[in-house]
DSSP file (Angstrom, degrees, kcal/mol; ACC not computed):
  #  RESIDUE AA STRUCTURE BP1 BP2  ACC     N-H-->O    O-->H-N    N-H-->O    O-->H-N    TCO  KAPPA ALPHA  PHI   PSI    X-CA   Y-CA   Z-CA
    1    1 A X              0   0    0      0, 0.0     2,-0.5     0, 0.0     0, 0.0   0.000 360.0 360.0 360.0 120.2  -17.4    0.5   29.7
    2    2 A X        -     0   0    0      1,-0.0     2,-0.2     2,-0.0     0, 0.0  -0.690 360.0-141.5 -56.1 103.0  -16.6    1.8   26.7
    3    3 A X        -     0   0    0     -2,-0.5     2,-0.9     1,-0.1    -1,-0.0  -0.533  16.7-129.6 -82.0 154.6  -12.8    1.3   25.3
    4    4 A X        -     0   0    0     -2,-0.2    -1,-0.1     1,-0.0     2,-0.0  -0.903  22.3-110.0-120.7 125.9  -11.2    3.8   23.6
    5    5 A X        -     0   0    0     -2,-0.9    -1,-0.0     0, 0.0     0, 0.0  -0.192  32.3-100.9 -79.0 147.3   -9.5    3.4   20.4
    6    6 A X        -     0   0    0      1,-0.1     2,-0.4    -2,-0.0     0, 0.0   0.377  24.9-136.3 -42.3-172.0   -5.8    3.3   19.6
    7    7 A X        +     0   0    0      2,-0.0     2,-0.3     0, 0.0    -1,-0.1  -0.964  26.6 171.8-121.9 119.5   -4.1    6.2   18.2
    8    8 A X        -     0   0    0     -2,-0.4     2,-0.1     2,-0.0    35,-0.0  -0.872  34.8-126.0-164.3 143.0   -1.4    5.6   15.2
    9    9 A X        -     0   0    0     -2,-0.3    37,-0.4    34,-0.0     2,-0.3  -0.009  40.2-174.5 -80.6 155.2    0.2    8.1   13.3
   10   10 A X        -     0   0    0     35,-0.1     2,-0.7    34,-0.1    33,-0.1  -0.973  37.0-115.9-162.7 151.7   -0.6    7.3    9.8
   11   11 A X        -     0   0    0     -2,-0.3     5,-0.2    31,-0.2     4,-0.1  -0.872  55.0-118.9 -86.4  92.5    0.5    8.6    6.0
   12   12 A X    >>  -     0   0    0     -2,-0.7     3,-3.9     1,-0.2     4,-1.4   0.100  14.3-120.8 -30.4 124.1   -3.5   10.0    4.7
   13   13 A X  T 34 S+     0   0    0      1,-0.2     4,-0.5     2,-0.2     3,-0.4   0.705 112.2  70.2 -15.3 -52.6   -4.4    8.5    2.3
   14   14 A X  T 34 S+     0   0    0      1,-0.3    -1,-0.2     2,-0.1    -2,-0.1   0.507 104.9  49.9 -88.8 -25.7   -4.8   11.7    0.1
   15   15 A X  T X> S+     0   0    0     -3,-3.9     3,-2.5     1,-0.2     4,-1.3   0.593  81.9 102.3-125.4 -23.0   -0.4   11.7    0.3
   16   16 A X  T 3< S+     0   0    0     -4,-1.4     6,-0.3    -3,-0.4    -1,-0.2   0.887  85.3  45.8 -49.9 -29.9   -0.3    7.6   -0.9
   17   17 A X  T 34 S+     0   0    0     -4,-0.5    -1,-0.2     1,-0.2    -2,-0.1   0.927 100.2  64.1 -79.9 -32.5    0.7    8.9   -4.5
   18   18 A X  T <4 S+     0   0    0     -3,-2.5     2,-0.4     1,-0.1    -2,-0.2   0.914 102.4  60.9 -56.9 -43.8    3.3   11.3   -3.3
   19   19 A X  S >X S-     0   0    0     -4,-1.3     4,-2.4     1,-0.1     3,-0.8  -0.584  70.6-160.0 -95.0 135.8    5.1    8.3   -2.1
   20   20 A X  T 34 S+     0   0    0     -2,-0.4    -1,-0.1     1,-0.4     4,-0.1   0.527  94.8  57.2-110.5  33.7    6.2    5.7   -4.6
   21   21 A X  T 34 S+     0   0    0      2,-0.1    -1,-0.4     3,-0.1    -4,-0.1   0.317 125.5  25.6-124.7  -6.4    6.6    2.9   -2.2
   22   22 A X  T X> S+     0   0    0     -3,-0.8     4,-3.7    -6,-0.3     3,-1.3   0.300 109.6  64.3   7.5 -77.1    2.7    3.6   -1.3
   23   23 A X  H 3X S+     0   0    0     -4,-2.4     4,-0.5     1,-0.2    -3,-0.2   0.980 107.2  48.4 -40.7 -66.4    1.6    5.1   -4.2
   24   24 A X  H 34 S+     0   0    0     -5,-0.4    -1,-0.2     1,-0.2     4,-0.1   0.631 117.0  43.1 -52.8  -5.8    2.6    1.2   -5.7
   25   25 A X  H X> S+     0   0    0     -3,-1.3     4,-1.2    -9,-0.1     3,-1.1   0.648  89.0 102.3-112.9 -56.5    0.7   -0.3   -3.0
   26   26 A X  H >X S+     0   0    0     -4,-3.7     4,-1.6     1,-0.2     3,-1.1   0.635  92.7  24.8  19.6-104.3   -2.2    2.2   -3.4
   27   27 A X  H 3< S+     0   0    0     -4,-0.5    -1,-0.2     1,-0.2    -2,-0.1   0.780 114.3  59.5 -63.1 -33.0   -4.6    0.0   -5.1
   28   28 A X  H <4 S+     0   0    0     -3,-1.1    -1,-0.2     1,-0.1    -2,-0.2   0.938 111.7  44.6 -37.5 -54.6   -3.6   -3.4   -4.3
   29   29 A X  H << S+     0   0    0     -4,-1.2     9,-0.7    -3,-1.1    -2,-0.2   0.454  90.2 108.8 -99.7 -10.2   -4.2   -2.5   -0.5
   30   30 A X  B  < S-A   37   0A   0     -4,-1.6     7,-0.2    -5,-0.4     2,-0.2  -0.437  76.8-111.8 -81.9 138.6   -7.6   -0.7   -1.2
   31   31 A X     >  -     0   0    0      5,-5.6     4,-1.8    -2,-0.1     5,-0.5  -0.525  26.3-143.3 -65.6 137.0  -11.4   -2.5    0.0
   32   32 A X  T  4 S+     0   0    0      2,-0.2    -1,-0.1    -2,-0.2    -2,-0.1  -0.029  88.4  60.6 -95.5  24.3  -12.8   -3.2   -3.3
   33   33 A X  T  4 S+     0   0    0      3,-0.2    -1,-0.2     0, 0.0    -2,-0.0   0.667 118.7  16.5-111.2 -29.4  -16.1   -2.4   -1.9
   34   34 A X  T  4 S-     0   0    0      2,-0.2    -2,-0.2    -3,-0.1     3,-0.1   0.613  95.5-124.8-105.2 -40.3  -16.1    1.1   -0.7
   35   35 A X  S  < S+     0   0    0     -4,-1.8     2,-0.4     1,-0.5    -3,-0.1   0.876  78.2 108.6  93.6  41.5  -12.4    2.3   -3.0
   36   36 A X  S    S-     0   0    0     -5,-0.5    -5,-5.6   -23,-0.0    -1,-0.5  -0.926  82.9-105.0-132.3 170.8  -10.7    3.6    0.6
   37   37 A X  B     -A   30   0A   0     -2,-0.4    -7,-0.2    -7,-0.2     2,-0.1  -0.816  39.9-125.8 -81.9 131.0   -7.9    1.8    2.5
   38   38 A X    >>  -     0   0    0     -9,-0.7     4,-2.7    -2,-0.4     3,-1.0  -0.409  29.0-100.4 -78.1 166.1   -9.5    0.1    5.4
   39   39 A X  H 3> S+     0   0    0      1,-0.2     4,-1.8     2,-0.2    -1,-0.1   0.811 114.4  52.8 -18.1 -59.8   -7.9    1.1    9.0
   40   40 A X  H 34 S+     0   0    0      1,-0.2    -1,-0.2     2,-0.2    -2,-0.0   0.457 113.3  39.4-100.9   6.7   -5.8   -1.8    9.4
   41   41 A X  H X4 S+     0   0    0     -3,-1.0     3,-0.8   -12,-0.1    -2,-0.2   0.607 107.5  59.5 -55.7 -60.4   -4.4   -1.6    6.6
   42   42 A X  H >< S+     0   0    0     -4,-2.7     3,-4.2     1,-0.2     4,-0.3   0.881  97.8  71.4 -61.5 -59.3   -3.9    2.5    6.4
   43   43 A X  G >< S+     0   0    0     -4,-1.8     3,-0.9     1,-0.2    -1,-0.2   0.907  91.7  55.3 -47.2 -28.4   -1.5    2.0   10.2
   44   44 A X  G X  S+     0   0    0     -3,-0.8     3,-3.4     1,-0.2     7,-0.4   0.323  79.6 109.1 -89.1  19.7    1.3    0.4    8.3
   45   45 A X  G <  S+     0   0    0     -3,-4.2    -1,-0.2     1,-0.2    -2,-0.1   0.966  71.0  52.0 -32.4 -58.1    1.1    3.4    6.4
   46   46 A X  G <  S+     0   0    0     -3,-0.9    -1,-0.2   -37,-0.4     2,-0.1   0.125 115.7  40.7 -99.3  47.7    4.3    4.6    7.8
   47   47 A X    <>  -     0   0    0     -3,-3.4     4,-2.4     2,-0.0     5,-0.3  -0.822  65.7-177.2-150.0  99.1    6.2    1.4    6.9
   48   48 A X  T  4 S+     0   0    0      1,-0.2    -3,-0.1     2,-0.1    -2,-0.1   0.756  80.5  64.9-104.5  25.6    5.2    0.2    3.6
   49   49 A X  T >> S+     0   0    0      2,-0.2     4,-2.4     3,-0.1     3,-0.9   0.868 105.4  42.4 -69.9 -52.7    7.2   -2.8    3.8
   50   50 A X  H 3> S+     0   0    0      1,-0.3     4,-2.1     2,-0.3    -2,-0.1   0.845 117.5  53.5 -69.7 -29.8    5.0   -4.3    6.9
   51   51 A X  H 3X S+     0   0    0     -4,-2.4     4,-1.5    -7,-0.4    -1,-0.3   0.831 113.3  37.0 -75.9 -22.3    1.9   -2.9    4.6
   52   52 A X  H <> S+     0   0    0     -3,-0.9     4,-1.2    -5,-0.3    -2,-0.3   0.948 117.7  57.8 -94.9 -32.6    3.2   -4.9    1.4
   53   53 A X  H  X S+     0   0    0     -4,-2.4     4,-2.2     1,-0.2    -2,-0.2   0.793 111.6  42.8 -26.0 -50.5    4.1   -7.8    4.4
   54   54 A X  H  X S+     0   0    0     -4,-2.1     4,-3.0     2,-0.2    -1,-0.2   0.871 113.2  42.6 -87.5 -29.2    0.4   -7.7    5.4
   55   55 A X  H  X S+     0   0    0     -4,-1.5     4,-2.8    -3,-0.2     5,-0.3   0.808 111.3  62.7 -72.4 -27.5   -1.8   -7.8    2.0
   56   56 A X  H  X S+     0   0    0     -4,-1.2     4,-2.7     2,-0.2     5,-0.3   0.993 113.3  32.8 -87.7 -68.5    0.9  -10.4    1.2
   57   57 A X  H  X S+     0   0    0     -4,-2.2     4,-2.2     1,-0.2     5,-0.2   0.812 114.0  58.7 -17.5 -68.0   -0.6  -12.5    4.2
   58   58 A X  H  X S+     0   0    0     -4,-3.0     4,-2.8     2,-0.2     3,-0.2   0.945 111.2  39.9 -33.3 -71.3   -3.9  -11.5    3.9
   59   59 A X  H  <>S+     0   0    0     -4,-2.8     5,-0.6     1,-0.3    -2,-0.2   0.756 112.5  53.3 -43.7 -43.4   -4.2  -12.8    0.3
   60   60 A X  H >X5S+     0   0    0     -4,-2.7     4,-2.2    -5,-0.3     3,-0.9   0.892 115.0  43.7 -73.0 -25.4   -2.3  -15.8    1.0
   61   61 A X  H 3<5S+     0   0    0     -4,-2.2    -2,-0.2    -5,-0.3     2,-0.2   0.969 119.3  39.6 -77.0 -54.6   -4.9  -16.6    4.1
   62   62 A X  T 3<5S+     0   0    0     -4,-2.8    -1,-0.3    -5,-0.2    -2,-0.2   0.024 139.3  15.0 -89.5  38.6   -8.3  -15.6    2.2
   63   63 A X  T <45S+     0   0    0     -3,-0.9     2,-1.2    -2,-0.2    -3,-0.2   0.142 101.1  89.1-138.6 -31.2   -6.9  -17.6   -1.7
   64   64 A X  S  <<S+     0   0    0     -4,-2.2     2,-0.2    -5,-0.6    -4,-0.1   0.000  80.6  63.0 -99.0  39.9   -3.7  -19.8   -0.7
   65   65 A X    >   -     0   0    0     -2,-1.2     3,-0.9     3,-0.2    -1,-0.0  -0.883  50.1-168.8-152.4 136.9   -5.8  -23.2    0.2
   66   66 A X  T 3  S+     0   0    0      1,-0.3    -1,-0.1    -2,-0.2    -2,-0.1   0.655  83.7  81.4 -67.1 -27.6   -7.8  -25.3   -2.0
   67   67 A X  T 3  S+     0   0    0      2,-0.0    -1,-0.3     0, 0.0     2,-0.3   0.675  96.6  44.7 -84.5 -18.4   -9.1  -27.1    1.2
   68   68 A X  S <  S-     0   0    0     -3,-0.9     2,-0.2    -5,-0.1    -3,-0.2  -0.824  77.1-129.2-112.9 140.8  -11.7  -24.0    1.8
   69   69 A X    >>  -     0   0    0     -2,-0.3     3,-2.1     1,-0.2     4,-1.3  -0.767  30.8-117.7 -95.7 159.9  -14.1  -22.1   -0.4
   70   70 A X  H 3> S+     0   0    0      1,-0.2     4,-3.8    -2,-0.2     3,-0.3   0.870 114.2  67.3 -69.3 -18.1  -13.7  -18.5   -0.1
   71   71 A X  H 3> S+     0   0    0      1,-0.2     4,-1.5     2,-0.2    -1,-0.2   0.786 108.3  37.7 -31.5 -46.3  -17.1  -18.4    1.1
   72   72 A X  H <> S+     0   0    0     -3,-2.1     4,-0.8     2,-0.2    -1,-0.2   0.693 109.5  57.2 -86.4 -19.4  -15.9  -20.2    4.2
   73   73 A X  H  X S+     0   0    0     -4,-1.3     4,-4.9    -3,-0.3     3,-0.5   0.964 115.8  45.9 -69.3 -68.0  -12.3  -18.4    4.6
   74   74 A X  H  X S+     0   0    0     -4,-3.8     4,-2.8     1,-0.3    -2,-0.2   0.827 112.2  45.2 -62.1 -38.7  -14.9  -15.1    4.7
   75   75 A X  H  X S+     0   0    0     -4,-1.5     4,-1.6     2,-0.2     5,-0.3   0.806 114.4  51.9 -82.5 -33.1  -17.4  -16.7    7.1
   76   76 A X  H  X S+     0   0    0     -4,-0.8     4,-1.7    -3,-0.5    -2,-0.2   0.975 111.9  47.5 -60.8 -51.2  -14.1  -17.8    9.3
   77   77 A X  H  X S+     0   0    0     -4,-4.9     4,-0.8     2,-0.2    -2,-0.2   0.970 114.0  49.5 -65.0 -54.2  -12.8  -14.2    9.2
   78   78 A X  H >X S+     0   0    0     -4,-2.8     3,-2.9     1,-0.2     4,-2.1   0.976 107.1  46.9 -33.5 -83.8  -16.1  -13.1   10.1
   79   79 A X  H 3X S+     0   0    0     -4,-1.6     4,-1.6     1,-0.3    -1,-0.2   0.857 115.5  50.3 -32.6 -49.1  -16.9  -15.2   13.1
   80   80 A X  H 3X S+     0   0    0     -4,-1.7     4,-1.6    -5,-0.3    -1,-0.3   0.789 108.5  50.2 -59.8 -23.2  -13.2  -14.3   14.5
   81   81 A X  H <X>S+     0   0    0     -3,-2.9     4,-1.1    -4,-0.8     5,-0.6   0.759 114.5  50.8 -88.5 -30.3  -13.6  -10.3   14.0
   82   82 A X  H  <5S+     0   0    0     -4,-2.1    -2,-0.2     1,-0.2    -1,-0.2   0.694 107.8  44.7-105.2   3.3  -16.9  -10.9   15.9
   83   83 A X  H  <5S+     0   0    0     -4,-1.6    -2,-0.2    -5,-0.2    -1,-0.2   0.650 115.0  51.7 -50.8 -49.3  -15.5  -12.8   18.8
   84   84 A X  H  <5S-     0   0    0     -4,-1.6    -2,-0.2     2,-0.1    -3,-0.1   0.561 118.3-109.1 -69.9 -12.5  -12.3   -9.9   18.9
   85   85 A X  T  <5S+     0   0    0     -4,-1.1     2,-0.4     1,-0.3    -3,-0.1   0.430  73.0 155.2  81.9  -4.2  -15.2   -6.8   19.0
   86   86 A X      < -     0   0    0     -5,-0.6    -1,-0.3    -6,-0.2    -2,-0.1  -0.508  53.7-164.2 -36.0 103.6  -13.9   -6.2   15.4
   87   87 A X              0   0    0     -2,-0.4    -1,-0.1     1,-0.2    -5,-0.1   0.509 360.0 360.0 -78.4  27.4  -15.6   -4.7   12.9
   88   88 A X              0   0    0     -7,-0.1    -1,-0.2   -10,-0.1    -6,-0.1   0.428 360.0 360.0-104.5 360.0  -12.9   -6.1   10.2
């Protein structure tokens, strides 16, 4: 059975400059491998308090312990995304 993926309303990308509470978050929030906003990132579009909330998280989870290398922070995030049916 196939699931079918959420729906949320979202600011494109294309409009993140128009806004300058976006627009400042713009580049921060962008995959530095491809240059888009991923998905799960792009949904707190239309709050961009919860979006500066979540990179603020993010960051602190994959830099803010000495006790891991990021090599292992990334391989941790992996294994969990592929246990949830994520691809993130």
């Amino acid at each position: 059975m196939m699931k079918n993926p959420a729906w949320i309303e979202i600011v494109p990308e294309t409009e993140w400059a128009n806004d300058d509470s976006l627009g400042r978050l713009l580049e921060k929030v962008k995959d530095q491998e491809n240059g888009r906003v991923d998905n799960i990132m792009a949904v707190h579009s239309i709050n961009p308090r919860s979006l500066e909330a979540h990179s603020a998280i993010y960051s602190s989870a994959m830099s803010g312990t000495a006790s891991l290398r990021k090599v292992e922070r990334e391989l941790i995030a992996f294994v969990v995304s592929l246990e949830n049916s994520c691809h993130y």
